[in-house]
N, C-alpha and C positions, 0 to 999 in steps of 0.2 A: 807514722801513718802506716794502714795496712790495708791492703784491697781487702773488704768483706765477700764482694762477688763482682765473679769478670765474666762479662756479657758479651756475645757475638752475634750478627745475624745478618743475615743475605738480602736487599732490594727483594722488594713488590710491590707489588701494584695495586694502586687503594684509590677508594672514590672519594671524594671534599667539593663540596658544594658546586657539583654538578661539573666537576673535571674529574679524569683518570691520570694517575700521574704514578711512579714508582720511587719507593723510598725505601732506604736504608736504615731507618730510624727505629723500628722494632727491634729488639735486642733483648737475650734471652742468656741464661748462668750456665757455662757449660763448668764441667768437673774436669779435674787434669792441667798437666803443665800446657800451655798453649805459647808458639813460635809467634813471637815478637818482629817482624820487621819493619824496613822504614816507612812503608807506607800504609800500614795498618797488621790487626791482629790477624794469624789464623783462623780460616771460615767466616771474618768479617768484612763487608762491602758497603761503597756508598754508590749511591744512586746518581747521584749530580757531582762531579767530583771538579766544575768549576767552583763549588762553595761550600763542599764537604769532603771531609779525610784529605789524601795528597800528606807532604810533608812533614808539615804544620799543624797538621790533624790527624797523627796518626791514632791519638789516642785521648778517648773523652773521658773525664775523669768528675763525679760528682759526688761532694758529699753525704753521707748518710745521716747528718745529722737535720738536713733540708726536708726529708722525707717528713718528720714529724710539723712540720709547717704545712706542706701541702697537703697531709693528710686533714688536717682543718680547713685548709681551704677548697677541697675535691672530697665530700663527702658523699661517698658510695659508689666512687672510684676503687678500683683494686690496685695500688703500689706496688708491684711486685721489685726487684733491684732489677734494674735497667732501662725501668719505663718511663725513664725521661733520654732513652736513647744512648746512656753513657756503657761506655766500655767497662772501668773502673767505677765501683762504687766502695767510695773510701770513708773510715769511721772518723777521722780528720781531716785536716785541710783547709780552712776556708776559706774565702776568696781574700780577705783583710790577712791572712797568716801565710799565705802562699804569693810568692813574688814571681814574674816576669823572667825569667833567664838562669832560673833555681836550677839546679843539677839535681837528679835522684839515681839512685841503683835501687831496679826490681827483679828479684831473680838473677836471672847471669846478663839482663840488658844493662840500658843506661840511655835515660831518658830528658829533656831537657825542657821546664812549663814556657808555653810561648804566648797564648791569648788569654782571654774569657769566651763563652759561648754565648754569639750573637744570636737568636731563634730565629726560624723562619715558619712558614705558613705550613709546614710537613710536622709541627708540634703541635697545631694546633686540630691538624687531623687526626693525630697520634690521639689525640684527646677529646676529637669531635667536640671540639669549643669553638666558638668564633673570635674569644677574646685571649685564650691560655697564651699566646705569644707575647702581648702587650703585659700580660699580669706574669708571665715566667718572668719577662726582662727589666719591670717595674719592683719584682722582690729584690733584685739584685745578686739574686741565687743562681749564679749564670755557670757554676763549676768551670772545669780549663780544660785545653788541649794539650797533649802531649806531644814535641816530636822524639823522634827516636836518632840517638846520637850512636848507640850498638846497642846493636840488634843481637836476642837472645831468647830464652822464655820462661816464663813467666806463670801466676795461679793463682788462684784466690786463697788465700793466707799469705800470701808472702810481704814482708816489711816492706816500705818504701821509704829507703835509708837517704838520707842528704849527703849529697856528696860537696856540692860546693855552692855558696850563695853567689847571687848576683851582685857584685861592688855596688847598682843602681841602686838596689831595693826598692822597686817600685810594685806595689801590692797589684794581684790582678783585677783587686775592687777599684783599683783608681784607675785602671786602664779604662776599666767600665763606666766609672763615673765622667772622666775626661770626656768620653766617647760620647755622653748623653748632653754633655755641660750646655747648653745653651753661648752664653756668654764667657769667653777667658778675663780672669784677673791674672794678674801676676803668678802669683801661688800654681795656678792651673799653667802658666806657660814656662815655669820652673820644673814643673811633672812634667810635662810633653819632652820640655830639654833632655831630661833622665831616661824619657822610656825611648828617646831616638839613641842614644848612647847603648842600647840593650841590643847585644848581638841577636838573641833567639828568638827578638818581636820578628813577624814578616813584614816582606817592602809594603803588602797593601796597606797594613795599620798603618807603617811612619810615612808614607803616602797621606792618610787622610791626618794624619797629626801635622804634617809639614803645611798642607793646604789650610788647616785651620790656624795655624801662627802667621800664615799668606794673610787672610784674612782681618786677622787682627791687624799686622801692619797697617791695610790697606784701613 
């Protein structure tokens, strides 16, 4: 994998259906190595950081190969790399090939994949749509978050080497899939078992995976 382009950008303040609210979601290519720490990139900020960046989010990662989908489906929209908010826009990766607890080296960091990207109502103003959250989360195109295990820095060309697989192996499409499942069978509470075994999930996901095997019990 190789970052094609690394996006950074600062909260502001935008109107959506008749509220003012500040978001961090705009993200723009700078040029140059940029310092990597653990809680996000250099010059980059989130706005609500009870549900954005922190940890577990230091770093949003989507693929470039998603772009050519949405561009059919946002016709005469402008794409530029970042405008789905992601820090990393990488020419691999995708959510079935990328695992839950993956190690990588970027630069002189070392970074470790921990979720999928849940949307919220700030992509959909990103996009002045009333529906683009429902239809991002429904493609399945949901790209990952990075946290940062060492901190260092980083640029757009630089490799993103694997350093060590997760023993779990559990893909971040099925985090995604579990998360949507309706109903568990078997199969789905054998994944849950897997993705609570995965050190670099956070407690809120194996929180709502444990309440859902509750459930099933009950």
């Amino acid at each position: 994998m190789r970052i094609v382009s690394l996006s950074v950008g600062l909260p502001r303040e935008v109107a959506w259906r008749g509220a003012r609210f500040a978001t961090g979601i705009y993200k723009y290519p700078v040029e140059g190595r940029i310092a990597l720490r653990k809680l996000n990139l250099e010059g980059d900020r989130q706005a609500d950081l009870s549900v954005h960046g922190g940890e577990y989010k230091a770093v949003y990662c989507y693929p470039l190969a998603h772009y050519e989908y949405w561009k059919n489906e946002l016709p005469g929209h402008e794409l530029p790399p970042g405008v789905f908010g992601e820090n990393f826009t990488i020419d691999s990766g995708l959510e079935d090939e990328i695992h839950v607890g993956d190690s990588f080296s970027i630069g002189s960091a070392q970074v470790v994949v921990t979720q999928p990207r849940l949307p919220c109502y700030k992509l959909g103003a990103r996009f002045q749509s009333e529906d683009m959250v429902k239809r991002f989360f429904t493609s399945r195109r949901t790209g990952f978050y990075l946290a940062v295990t060492r901190e260092g820095e980083v640029a757009a060309g630089d490799e993103i080497e694997a350093v060590a697989p997760d023993p779990n192996g559990v893909p971040v499409s099925e985090i995604t899939r579990l998360y949507a499942e309706k109903r568990y069978g078997e199969s789905e509470v054998t994944s849950v078992r897997r993705v609570l075994q995965v050190a670099a999930v956070p407690e809120s996901w194996k929180q709502y995976f444990r309440d859902r095997l509750e459930r099933k019990r009950g």
